[in-house]
N, CA and C atoms as a LAMMPS dump frame, in Angstrom:
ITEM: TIMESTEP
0
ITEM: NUMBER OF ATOMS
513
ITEM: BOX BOUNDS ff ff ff
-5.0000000000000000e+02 5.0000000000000000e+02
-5.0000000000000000e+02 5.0000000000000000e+02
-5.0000000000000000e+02 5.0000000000000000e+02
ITEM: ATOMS id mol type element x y z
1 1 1 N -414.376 -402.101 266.769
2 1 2 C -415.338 -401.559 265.837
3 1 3 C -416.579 -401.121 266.625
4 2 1 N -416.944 -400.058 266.301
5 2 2 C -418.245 -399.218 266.911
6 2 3 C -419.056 -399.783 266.398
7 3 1 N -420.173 -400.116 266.861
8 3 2 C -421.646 -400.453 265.969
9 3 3 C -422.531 -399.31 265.762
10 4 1 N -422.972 -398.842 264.817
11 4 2 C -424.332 -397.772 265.186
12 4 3 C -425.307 -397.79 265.707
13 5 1 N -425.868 -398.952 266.072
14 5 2 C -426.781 -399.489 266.603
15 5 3 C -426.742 -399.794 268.125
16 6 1 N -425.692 -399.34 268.908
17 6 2 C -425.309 -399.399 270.46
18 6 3 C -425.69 -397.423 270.658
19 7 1 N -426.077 -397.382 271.298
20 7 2 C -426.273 -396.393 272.111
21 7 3 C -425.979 -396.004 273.784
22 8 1 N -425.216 -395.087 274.174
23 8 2 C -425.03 -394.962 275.172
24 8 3 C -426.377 -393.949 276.094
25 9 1 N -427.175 -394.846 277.181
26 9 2 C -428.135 -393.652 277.448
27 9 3 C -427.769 -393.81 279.214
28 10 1 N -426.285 -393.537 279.423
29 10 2 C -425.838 -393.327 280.499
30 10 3 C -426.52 -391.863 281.297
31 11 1 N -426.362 -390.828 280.367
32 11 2 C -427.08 -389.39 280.345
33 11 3 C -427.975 -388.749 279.382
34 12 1 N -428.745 -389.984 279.418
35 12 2 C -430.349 -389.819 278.21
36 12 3 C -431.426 -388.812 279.215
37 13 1 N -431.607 -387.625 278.367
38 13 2 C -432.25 -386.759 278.707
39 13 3 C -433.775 -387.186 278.483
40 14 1 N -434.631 -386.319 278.661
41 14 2 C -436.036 -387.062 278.751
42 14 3 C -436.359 -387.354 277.27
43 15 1 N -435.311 -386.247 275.905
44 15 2 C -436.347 -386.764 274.486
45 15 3 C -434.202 -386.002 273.968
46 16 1 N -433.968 -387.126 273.455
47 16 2 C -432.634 -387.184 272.632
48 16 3 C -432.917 -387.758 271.232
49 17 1 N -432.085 -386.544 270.934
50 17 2 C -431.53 -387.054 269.133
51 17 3 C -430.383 -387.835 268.536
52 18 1 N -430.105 -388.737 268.157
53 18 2 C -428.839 -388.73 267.995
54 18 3 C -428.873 -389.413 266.482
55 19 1 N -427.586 -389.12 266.209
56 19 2 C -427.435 -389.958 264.169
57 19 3 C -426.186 -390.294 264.36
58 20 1 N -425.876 -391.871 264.174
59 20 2 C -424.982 -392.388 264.086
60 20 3 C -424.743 -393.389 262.691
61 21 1 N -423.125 -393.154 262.224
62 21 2 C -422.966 -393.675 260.749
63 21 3 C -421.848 -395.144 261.139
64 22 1 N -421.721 -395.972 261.183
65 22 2 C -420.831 -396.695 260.757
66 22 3 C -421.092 -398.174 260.259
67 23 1 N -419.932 -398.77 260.062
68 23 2 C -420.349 -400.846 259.419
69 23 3 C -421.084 -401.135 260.877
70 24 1 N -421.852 -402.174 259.789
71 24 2 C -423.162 -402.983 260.244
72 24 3 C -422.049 -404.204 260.806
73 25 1 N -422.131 -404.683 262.192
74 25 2 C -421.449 -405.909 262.345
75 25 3 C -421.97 -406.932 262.29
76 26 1 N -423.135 -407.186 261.442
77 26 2 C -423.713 -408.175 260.969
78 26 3 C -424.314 -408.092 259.551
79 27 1 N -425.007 -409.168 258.784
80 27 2 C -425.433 -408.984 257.745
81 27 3 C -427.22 -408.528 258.238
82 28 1 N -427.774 -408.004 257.515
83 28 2 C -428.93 -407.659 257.89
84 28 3 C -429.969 -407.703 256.383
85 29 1 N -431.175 -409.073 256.732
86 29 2 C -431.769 -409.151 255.493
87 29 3 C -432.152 -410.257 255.175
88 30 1 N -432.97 -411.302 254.524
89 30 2 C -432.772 -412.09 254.198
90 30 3 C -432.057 -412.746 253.154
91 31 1 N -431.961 -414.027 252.877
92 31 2 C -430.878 -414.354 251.907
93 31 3 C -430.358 -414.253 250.598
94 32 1 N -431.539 -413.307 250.15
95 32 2 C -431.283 -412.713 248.938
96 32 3 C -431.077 -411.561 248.133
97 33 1 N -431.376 -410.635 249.318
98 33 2 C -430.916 -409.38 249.297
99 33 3 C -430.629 -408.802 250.918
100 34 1 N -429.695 -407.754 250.816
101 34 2 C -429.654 -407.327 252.646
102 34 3 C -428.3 -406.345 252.583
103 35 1 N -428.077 -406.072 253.689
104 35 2 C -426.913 -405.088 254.382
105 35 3 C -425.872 -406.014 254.069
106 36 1 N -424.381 -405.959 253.498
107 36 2 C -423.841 -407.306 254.492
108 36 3 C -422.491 -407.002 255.444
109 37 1 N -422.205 -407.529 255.614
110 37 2 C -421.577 -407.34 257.147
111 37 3 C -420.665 -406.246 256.67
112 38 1 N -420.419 -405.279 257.823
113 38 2 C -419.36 -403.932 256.991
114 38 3 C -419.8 -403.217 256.238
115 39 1 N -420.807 -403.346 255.718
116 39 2 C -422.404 -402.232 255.013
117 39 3 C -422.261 -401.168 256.036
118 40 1 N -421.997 -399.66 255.057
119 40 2 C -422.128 -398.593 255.883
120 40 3 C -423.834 -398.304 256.353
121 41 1 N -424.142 -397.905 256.848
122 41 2 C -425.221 -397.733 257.652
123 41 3 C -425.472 -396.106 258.128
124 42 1 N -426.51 -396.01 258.398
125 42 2 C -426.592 -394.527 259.482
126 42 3 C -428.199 -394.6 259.938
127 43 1 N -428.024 -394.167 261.659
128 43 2 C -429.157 -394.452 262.169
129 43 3 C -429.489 -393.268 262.575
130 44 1 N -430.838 -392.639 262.463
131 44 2 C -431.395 -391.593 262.8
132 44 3 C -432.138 -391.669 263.719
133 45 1 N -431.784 -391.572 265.403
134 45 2 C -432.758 -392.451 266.688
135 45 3 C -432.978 -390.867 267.135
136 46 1 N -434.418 -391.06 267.687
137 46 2 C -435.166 -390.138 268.678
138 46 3 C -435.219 -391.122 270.216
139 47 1 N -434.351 -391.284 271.3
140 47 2 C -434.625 -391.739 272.395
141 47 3 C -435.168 -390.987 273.661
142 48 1 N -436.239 -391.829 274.188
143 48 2 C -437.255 -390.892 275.126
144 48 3 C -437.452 -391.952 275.782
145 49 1 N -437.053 -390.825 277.17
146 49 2 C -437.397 -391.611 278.402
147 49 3 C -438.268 -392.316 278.698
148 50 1 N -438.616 -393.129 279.333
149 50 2 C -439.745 -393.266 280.038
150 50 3 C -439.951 -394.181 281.515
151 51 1 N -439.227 -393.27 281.8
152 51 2 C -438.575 -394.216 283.508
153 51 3 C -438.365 -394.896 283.538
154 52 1 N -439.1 -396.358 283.378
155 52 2 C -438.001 -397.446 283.577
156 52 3 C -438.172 -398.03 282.509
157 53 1 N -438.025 -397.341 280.836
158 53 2 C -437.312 -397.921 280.383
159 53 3 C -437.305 -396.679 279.201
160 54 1 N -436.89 -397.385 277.616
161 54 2 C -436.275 -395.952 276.713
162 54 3 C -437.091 -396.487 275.483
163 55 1 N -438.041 -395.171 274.735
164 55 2 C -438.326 -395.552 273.755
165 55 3 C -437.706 -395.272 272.59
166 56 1 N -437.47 -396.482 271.133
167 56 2 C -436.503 -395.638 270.342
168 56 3 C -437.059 -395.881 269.362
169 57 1 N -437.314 -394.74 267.933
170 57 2 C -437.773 -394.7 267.116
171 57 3 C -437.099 -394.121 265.908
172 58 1 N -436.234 -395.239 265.033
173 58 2 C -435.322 -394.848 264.524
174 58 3 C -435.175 -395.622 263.057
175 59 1 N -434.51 -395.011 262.415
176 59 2 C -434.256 -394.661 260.585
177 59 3 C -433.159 -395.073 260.208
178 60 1 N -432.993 -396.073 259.646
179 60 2 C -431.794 -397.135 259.393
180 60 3 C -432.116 -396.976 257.54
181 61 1 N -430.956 -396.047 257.448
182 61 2 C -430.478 -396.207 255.972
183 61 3 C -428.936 -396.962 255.372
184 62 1 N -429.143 -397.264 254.377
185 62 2 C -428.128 -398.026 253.895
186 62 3 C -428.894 -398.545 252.645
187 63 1 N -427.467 -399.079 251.895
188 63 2 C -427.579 -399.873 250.528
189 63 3 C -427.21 -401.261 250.314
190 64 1 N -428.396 -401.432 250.038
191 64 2 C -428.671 -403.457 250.295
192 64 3 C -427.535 -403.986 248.781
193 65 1 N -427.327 -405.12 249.202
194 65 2 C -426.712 -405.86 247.96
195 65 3 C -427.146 -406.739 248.066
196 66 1 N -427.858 -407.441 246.533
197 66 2 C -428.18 -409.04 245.806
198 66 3 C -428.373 -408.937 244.772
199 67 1 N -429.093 -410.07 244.244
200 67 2 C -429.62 -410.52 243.134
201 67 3 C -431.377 -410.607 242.711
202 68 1 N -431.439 -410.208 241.512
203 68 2 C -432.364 -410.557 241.171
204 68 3 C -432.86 -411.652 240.987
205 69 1 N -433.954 -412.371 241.674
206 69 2 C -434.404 -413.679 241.002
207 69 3 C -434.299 -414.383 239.896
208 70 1 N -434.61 -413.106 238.795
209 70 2 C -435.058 -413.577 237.226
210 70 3 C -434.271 -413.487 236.383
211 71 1 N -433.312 -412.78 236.474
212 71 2 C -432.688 -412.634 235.488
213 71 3 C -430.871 -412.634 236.246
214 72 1 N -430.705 -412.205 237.505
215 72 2 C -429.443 -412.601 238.382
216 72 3 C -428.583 -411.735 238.282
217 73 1 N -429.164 -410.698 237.815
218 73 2 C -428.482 -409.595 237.767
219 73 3 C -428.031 -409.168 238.978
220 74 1 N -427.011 -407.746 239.58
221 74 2 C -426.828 -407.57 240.941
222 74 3 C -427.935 -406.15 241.119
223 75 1 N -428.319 -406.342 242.306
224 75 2 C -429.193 -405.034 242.551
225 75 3 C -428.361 -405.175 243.955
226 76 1 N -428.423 -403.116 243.727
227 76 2 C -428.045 -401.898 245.177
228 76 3 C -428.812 -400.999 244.993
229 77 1 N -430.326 -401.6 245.388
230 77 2 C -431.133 -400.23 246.044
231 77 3 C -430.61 -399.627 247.431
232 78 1 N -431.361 -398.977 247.496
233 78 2 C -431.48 -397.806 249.148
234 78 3 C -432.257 -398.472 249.659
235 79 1 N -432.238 -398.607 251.279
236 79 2 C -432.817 -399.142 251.916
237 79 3 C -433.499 -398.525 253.366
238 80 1 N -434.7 -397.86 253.54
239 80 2 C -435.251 -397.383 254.337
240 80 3 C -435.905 -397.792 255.721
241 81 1 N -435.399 -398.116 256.337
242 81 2 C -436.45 -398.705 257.411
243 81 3 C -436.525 -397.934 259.076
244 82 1 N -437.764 -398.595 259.041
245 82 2 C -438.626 -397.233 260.423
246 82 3 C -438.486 -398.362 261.623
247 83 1 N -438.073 -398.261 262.943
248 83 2 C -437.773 -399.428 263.718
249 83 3 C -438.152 -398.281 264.943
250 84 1 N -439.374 -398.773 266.048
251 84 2 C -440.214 -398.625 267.098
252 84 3 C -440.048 -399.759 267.837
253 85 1 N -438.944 -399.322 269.092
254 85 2 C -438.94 -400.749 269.939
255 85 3 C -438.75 -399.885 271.003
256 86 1 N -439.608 -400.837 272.402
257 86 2 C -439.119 -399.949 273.642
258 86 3 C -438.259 -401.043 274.341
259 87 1 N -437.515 -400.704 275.322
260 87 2 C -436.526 -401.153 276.125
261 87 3 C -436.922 -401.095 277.932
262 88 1 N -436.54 -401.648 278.177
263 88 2 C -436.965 -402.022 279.843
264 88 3 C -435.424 -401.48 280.542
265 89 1 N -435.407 -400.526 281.441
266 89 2 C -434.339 -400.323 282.273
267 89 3 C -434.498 -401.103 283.533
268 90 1 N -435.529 -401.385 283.79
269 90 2 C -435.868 -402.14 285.137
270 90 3 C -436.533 -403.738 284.988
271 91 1 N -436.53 -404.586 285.488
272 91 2 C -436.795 -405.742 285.369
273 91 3 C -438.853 -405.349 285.535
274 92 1 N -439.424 -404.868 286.556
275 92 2 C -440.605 -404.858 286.801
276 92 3 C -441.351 -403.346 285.81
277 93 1 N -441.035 -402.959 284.466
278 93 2 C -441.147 -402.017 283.678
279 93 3 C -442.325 -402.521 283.029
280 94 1 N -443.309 -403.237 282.956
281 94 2 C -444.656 -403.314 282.506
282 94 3 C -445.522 -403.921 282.9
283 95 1 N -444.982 -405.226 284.153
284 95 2 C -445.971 -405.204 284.826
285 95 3 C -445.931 -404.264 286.263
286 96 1 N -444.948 -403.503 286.354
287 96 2 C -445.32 -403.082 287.853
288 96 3 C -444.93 -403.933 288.758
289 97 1 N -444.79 -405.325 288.874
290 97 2 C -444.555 -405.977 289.961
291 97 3 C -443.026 -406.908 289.54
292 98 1 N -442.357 -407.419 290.662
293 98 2 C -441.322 -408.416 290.245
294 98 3 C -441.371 -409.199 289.856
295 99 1 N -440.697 -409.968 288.682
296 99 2 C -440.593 -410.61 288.088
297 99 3 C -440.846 -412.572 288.773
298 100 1 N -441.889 -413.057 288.605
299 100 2 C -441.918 -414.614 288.884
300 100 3 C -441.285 -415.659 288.551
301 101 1 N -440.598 -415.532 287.411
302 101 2 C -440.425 -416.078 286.634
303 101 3 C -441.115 -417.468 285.668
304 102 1 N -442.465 -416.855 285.578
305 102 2 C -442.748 -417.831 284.775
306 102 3 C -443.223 -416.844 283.535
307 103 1 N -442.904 -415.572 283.635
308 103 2 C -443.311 -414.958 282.08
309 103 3 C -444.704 -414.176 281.814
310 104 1 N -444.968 -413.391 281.316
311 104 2 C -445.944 -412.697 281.525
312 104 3 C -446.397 -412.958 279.524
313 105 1 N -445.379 -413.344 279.19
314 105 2 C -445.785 -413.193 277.417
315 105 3 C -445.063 -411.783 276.806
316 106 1 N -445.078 -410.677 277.623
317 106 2 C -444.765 -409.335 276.88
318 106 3 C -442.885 -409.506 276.883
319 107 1 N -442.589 -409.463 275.916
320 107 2 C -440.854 -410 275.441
321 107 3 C -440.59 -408.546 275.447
322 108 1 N -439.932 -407.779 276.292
323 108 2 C -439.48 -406.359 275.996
324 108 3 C -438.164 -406.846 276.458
325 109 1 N -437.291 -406.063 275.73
326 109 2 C -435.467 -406.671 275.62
327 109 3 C -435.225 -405.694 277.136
328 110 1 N -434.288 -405.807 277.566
329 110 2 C -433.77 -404.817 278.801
330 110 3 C -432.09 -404.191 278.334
331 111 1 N -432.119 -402.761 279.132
332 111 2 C -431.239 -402.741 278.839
333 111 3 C -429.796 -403.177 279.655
334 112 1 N -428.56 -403.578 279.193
335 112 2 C -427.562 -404.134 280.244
336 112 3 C -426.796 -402.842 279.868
337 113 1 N -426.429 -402.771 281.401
338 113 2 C -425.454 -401.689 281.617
339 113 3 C -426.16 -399.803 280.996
340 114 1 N -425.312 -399.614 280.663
341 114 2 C -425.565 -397.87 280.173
342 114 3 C -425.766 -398.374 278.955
343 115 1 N -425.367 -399.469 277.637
344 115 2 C -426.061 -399.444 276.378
345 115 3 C -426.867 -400.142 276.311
346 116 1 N -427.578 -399.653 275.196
347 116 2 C -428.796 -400.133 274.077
348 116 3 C -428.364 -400.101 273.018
349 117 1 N -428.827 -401.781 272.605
350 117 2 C -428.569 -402.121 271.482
351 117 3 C -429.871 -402.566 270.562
352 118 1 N -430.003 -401.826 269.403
353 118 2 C -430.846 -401.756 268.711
354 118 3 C -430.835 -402.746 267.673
355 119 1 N -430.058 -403.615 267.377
356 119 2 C -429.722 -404.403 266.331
357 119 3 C -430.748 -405.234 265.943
358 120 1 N -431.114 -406.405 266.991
359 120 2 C -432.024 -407.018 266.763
360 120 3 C -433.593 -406.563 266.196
361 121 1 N -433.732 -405.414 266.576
362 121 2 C -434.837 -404.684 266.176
363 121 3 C -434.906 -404.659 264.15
364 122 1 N -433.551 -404.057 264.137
365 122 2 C -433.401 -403.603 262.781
366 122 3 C -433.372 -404.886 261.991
367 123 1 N -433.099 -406.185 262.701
368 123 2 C -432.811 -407.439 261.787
369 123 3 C -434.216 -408.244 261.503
370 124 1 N -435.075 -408.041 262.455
371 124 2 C -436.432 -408.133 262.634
372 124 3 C -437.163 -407.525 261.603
373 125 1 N -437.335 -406.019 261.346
374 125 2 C -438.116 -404.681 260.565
375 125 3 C -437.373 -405.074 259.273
376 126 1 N -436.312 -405.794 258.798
377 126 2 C -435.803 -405.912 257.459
378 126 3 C -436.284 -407.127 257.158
379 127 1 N -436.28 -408.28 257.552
380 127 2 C -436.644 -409.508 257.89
381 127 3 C -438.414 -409.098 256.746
382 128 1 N -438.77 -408.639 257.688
383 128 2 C -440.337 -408.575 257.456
384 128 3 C -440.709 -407.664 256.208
385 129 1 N -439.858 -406.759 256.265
386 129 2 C -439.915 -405.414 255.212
387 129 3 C -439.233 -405.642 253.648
388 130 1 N -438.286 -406.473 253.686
389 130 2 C -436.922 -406.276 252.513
390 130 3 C -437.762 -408.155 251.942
391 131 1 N -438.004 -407.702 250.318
392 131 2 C -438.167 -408.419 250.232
393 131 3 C -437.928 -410.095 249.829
394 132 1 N -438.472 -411.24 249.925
395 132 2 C -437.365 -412.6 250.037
396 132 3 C -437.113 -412.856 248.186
397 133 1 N -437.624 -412.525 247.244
398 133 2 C -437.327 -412.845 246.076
399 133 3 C -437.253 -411.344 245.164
400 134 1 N -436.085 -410.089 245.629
401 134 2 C -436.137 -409.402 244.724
402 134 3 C -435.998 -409.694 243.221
403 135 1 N -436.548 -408.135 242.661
404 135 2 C -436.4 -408.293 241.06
405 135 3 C -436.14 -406.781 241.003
406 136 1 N -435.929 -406.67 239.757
407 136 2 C -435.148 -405.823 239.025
408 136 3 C -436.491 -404.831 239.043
409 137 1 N -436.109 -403.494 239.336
410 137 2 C -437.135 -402.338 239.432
411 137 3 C -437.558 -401.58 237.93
412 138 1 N -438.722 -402.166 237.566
413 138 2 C -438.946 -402.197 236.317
414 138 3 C -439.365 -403.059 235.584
415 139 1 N -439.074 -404.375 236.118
416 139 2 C -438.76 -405.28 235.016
417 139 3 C -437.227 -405.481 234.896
418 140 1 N -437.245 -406.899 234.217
419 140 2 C -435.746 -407.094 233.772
420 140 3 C -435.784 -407.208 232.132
421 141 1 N -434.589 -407.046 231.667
422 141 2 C -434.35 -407.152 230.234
423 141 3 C -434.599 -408.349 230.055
424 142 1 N -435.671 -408.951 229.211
425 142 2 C -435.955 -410.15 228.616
426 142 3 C -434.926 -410.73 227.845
427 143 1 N -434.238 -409.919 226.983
428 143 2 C -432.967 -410.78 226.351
429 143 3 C -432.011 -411.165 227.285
430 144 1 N -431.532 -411.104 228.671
431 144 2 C -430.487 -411.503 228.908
432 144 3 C -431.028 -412.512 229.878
433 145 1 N -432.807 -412.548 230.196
434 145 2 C -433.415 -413.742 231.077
435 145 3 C -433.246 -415 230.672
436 146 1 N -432.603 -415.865 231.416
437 146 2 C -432.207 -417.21 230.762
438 146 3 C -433.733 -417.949 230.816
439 147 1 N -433.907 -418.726 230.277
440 147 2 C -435.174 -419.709 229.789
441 147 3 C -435.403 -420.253 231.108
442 148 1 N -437.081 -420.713 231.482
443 148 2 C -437.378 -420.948 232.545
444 148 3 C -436.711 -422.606 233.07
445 149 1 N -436.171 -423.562 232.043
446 149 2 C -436.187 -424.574 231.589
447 149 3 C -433.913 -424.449 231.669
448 150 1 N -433.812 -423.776 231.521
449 150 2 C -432.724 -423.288 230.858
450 150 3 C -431.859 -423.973 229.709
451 151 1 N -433.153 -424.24 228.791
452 151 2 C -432.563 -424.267 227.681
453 151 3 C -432.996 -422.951 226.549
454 152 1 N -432.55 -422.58 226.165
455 152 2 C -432.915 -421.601 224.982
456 152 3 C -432.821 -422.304 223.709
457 153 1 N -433.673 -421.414 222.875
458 153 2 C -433.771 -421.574 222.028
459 153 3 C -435.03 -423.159 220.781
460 154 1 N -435.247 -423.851 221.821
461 154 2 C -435.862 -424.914 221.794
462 154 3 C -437.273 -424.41 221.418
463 155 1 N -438.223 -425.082 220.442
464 155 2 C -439.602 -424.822 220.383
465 155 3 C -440.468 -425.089 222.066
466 156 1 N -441.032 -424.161 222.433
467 156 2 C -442.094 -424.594 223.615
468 156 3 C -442.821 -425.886 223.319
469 157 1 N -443.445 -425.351 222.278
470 157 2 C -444.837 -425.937 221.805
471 157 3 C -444.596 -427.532 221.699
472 158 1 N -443.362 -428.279 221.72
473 158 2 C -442.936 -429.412 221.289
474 158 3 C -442.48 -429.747 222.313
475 159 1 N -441.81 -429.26 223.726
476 159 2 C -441.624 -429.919 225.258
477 159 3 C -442.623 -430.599 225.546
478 160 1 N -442.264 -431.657 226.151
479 160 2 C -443.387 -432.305 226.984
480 160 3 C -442.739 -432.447 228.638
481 161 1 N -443.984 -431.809 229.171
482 161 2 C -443.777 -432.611 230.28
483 161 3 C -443.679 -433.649 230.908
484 162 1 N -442.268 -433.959 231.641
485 162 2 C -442.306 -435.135 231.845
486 162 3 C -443.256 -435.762 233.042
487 163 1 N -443.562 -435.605 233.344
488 163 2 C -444.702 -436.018 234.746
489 163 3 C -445.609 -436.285 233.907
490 164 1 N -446.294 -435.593 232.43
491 164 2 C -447.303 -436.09 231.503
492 164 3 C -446.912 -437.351 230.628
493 165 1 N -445.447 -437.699 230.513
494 165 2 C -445.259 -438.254 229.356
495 165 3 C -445.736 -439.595 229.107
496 166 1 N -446.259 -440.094 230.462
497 166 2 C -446.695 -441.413 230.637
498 166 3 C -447.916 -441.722 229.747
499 167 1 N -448.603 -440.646 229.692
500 167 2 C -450.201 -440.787 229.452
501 167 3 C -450.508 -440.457 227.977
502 168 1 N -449.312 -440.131 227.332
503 168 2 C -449.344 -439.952 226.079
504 168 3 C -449.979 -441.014 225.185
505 169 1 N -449.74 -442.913 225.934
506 169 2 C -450.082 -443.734 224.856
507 169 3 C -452.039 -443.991 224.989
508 170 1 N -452.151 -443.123 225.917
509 170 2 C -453.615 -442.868 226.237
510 170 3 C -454.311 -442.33 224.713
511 171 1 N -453.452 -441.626 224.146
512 171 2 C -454.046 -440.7 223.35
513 171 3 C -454.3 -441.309 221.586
């Protein structure tokens, strides 16, 4: 299985286009809405050189599947996301000098071999972007929202809370 998110920049010219469509080999999203694994996908990357390493600035569409919080309905919106990550072809690509190994702080991924893999980027930008308790766009239909309590039909006004019920002989 191809990923869309691998790129070959064996013969990356100084400013490349490329659009690639296929399944996501992972789920992408958090746990309540997201890509999920085998989610068609298509990535719209601009890759540009930059000696020793590749910048990529790219457009990850696809259609998320979950649930609504409130009412549990299934939602498949569209899913847009803008993903700006650069890549290191060379080990010494931002500071200029060789690597010490004790870390400089700046986490830039490298690339192995002739691909780049963009994945982690996109799992990151959804992560942060897609949100953790969707709802229904609009609003949800109040008649089919089950009770916060899930009982229906019961007077409010006559529940008591139980964490209060102690203090009742107060009264």
């Amino acid at each position: 299985m191809t990923s869309p998110f691998v790129f070959n920049i064996a013969r990356l010219a100084d400013f490349d286009q490329r659009t690639q469509t296929g399944p996501t080999p992972l789920r992408i999203g958090p746990e309540m809405i997201g890509i999920p694994e085998g989610g068609e996908v298509t990535v719209d990357a601009t890759l540009s050189d930059l000696g020793g390493g590749v910048l990529v600035n790219a457009d990850v569409r696809g259609t998320l599947s979950g649930q609504c919080v409130r009412c549990l309905r299934e939602l498949h919106p569209e899913m847009d996301l803008r993903v700006s990550q650069v890549y290191a072809t060379t080990p010494d690509f931002i500071t200029g000098e060789e690597d010490d190994g004790e870390g400089s702080g700046d986490d830039v991924p490298v690339v192995t071999g002739d691909e780049l893999d963009i994945i982690q980027a996109v799992i990151d930008e959804a992560g942060l972007n897609l949100p953790f308790n969707p709802t229904c766009e609009g609003g949800c239909d109040d008649a089919e929202t089950p009770a916060p309590d899930g009982v229906s039909g019961e007077d409010e006004g006559k529940l008591l809370d139980p964490r209060w019920a102690d203090l009742e002989k107060f009264l």
